[in-house]
C-alpha positions in Angstrom: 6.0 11.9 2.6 4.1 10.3 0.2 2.0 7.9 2.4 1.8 7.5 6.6 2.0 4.4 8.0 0.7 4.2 11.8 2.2 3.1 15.2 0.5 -0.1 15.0 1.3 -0.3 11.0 5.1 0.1 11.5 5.6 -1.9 14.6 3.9 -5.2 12.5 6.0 -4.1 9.1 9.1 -4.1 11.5 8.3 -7.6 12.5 7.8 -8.8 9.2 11.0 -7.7 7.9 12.7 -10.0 10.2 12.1 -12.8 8.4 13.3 -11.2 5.1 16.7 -10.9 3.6 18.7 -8.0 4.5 18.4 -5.0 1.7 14.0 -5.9 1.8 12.2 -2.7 0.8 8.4 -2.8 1.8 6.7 -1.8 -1.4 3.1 -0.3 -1.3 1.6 1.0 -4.6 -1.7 0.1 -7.1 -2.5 -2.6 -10.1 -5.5 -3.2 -11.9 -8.1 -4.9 -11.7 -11.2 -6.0 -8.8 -14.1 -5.4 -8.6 -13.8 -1.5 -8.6 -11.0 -1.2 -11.0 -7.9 -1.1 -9.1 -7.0 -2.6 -5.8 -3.6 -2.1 -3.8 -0.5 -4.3 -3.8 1.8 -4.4 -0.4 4.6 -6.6 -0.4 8.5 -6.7 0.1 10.9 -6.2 -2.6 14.6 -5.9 -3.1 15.1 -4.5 -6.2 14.6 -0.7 -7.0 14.4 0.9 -10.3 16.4 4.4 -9.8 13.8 5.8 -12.7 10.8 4.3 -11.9 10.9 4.0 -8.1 10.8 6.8 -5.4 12.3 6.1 -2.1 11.0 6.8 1.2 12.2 6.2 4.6 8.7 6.3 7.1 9.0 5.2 11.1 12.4 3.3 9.9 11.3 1.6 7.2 12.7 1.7 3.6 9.6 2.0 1.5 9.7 2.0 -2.2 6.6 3.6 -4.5 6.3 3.4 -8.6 6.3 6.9 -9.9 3.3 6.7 -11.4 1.5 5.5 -8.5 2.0 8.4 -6.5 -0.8 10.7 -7.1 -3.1 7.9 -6.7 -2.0 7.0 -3.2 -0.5 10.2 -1.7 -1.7 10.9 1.6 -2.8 7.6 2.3 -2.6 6.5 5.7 -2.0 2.2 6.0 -2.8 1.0 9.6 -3.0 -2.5 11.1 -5.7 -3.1 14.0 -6.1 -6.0 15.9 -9.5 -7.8 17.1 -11.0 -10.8 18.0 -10.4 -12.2 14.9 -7.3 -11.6 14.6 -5.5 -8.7 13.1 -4.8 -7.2 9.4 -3.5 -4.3 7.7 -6.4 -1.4 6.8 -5.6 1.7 4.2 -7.5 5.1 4.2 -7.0 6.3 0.8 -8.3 10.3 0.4 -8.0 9.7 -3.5 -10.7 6.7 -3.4 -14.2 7.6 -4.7 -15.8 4.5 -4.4 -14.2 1.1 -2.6 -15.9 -2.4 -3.0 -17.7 -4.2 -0.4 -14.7 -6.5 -0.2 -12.5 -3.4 1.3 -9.8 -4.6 -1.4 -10.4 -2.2 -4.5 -11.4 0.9 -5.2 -11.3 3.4 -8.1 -9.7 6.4 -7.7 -10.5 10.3 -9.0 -8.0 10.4 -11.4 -7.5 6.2 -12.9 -10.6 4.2 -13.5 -9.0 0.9 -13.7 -10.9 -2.0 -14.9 -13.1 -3.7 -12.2 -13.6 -7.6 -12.5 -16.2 -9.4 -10.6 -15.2 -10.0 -6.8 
């Protein structure tokens, strides 16, 4: 598996996906830019490119990765933990080397990105 996505993670995915359209893929990957240079996009999609995409099935759920995102966020582990103030997804990246105060970018070892002011 390219990524692991938690309990907690897959049980709030799963309740997302309800209110989708049959044939949603939960897509997790990287773009560029905040204030470290890249920050991470997680979203639903329904259209999969068969030479750009990888597919992955984790905890029942169709997830879909852009090739070239892969050695950026392999072995990253997304979460979701609940508190007082409500609740929200979290991602432990091992190939992060510095993340913004934020907690929404980061660069990684091997992409710099361009960071923008947060």
């Amino acid at each position: 598996m390219v990524i692991t996505i938690t309990d907690n993670a897959s049980n709030q995915i799963q309740e997302m996906m309800k209110e989708e359209t049959a044939g949603a893929r939960l897509r997790f990957g990287i773009k560029g830019g905040g204030c470290s240079g890249l920050s991470y996009s997680l979203g639903f999609e329904y259209d999969v490119n068969e030479e750009l995409d990888v597919k992955e099935d984790i905890n029942g759920i169709p997830v879909v990765f852009f090739n070239q995102d892969i050695p950026i966020i392999e072995g990253t582990t997304i979460d979701f933990k609940q508190n007082m103030m409500g609740g929200g997804f979290s991602i432990d990246n091992p190939n992060a080397i510095v993340s913004c105060g934020c907690g929404s970018s980061f660069r990684a070892k091997n992409r710099e990105g361009s960071p923008e002011n947060c």
